[in-house]
Structure formats: C-alpha cells, structure tokens
C-alpha positions in Angstrom: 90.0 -107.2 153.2 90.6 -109.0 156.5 93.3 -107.6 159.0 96.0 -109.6 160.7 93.8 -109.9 163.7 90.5 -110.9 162.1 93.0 -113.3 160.5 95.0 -114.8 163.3 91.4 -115.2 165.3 89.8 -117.5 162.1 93.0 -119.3 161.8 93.2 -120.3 165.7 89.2 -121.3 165.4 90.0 -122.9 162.3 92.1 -125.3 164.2 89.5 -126.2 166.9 91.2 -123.9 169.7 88.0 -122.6 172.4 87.6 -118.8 172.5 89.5 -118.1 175.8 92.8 -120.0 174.3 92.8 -117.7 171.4 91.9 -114.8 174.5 95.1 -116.0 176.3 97.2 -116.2 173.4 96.4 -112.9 171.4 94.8 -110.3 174.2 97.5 -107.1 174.9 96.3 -104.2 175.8 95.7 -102.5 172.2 93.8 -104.9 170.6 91.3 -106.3 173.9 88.1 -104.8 172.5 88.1 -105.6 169.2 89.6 -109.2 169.8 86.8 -109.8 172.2 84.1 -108.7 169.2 85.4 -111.1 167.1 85.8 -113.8 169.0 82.7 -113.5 170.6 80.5 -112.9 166.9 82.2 -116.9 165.8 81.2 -119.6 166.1 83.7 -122.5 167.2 85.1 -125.3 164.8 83.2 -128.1 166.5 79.6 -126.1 166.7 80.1 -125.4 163.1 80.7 -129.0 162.3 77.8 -130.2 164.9 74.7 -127.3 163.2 75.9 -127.3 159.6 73.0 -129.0 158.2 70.7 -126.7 160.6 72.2 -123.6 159.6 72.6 -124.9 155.4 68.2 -125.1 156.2 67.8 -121.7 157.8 70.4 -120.3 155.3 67.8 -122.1 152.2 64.6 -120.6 153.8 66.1 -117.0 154.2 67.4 -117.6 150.5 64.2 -118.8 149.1 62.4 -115.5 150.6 65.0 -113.1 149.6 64.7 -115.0 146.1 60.9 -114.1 146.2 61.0 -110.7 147.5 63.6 -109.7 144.4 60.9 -111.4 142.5 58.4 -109.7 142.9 60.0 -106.5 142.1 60.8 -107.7 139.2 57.3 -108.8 138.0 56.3 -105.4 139.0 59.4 -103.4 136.4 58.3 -105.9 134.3 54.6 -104.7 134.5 52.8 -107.1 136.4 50.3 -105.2 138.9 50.2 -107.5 141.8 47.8 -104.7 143.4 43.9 -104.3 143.1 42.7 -101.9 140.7 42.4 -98.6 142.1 45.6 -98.1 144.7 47.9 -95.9 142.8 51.3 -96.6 144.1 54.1 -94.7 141.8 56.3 -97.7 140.9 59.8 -96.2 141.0 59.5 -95.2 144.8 57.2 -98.4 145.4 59.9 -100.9 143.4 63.1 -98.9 145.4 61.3 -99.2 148.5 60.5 -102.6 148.1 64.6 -103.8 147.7 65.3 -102.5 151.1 64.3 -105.5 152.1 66.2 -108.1 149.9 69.5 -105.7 150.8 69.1 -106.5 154.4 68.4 -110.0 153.7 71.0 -110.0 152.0 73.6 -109.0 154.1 71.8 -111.0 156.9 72.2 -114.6 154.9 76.2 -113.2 154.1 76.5 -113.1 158.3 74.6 -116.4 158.5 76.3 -118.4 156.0 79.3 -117.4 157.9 78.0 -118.3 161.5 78.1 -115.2 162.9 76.3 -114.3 166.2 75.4 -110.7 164.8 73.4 -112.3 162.2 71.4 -115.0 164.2 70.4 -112.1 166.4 69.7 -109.3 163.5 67.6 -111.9 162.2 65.4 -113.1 165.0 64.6 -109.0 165.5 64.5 -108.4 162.0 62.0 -111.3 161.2 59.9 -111.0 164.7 59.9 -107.3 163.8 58.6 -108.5 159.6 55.2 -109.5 161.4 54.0 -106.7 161.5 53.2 -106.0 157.8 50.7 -108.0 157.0 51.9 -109.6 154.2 53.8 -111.7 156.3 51.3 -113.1 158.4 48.9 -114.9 155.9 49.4 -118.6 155.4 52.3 -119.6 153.7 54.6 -116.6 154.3 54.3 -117.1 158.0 55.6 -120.7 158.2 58.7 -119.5 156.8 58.8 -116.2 159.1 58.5 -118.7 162.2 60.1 -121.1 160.5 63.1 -118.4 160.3 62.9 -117.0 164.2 62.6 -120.3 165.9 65.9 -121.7 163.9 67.6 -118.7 164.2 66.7 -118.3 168.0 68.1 -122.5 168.2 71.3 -121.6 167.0 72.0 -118.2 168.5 71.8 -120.0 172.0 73.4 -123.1 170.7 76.2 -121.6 169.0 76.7 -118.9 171.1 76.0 -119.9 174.8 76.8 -117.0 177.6 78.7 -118.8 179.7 81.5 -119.3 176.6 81.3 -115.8 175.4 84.5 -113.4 176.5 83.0 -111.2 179.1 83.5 -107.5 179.0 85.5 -106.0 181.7 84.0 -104.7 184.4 84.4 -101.6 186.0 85.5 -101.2 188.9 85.1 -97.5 190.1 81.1 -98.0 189.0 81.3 -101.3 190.9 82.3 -100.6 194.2 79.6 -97.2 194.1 77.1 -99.9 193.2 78.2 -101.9 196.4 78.0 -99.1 198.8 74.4 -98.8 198.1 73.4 -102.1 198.6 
C-alpha cells in the first residue's frame, strides 16, 4: 500500500512536473530524505513517454529469461535430467536453489516495468555479475546477458541523468575540515 507521500510524488510526475518542482512544493523538514528517494528512483513523465518502447524490449528480454530459468526447473520436478550422467546433484536443494534466480528477476522486471532507477542499476550489477557462471557465457545466453546490461546501462543514464537527480545535502561541519586541509 502506497503512503500519502509516495502518492502525492506519482501524482505530481504523473502530470509532467520536473523533480525539483515536486522538491519545492512537498520538501519540510520531516519528510526530506525519503522525498528525495523517491523522487530520485522515477523516472519523469516525458522520459517515460520518450523510452517506452526501449524499456517494453529490455522488460521482454528479462521476461523471456526469467520464463526460461522457471522452465527449467520445471523440466527438472518433472524428471528431465538436463545433466550428464554421473553428477549427482540432490534435486530438492538443486531445484530451490535454482529459483533464487527467477525471484530476483522477478522483482528486478517489477522495478523495471515501473521505471525505477533501483532496478536499471540492480540489473546492470546483477547481470554483469550473471557472467560469471558459465552457463551464461555460451552462445545464445550471452546475447541476451549483453543484450540486458547495455539496455539497462542506456536507460539508467538516459532516464536518470546526475545533473537532474535531488542532490543530498551536504555537510557542512565535514566540509569545511575537508577545506582546511587542502
């Protein structure tokens, strides 16, 4: 369930305002934190509107592997032995083990469908970090694994550029120590 900030911020975006008029208009001094981590984790009406077809392809190829993943474990409750003879994996651990994955994608394509920042950037790590299990570097797997970081990594820097971000306050006390030492 959403509360009244989450749902004053999508209103306000929802009717093309920029980040720092919804900053101007809701920030007090009780809600500054979490008002900046929302803001900053949507993206605006008009990038929405301008990568929709970018992020409905991304959101497809992450769908189509999370699809294949659950798959697979399937086929292997079902009895299907997808392994050589001779590696003894039990298949309770191996098949609960082996939905980790789909749960994070998952959640991942729930935060991308949405256009959220946290997503784009979970799943750049997550997928750079998927390369290292071999299974995901032989041929067609790893056109959709770079497939998935280079569209991802487009629209986290297209829909969420650092220069229209809220930035965090800074602190002065640590500020002006780090100026007397230079």
């Amino acid at each position: 369930m959403k509360d009244e900030l989450t749902h004053q911020v999508d209103m306000l975006l929802s009717e093309g305002k920029s980040r720092f008029q919804i900053w101007k208009r809701l920030k007090n001094s009780e809600n500054a934190v979490g008002l900046r981590g929302r803001l900053n984790n949507k993206a605006l009406l008009k990038d929405k509107q301008k990568y929709r077809y970018l992020n409905i392809f991304l959101t497809l190829i992450l769908l189509f592997v999370t699809t294949s993943k659950i798959l697979g474990v399937v086929l292997i409750a079902m009895g299907y032995e997808p392994l050589p003879r001779g590696i003894l994996i039990p298949k309770g651990i191996y098949m609960f083990v082996s939905l980790v994955v789909p749960m994070i994608n998952m959640y991942i394509l729930k935060e991308v469908f949405s256009f959220r920042r946290s997503g784009y950037m979970f799943l750049v790590i997550l997928t750079t970090l998927s390369l290292v299990y071999p299974e995901n570097r032989h041929y067609p797997e790893i056109l959709f694994v770079l497939a998935m970081i280079a569209i991802s990594s487009v629209l986290y820097f297209k829909l969420f550029p650092k220069k229209l971000l809220i930035p965090a306050p800074v602190d002065k006390s640590v500020d002006k120590s780090v100026k007397k030492k230079l």
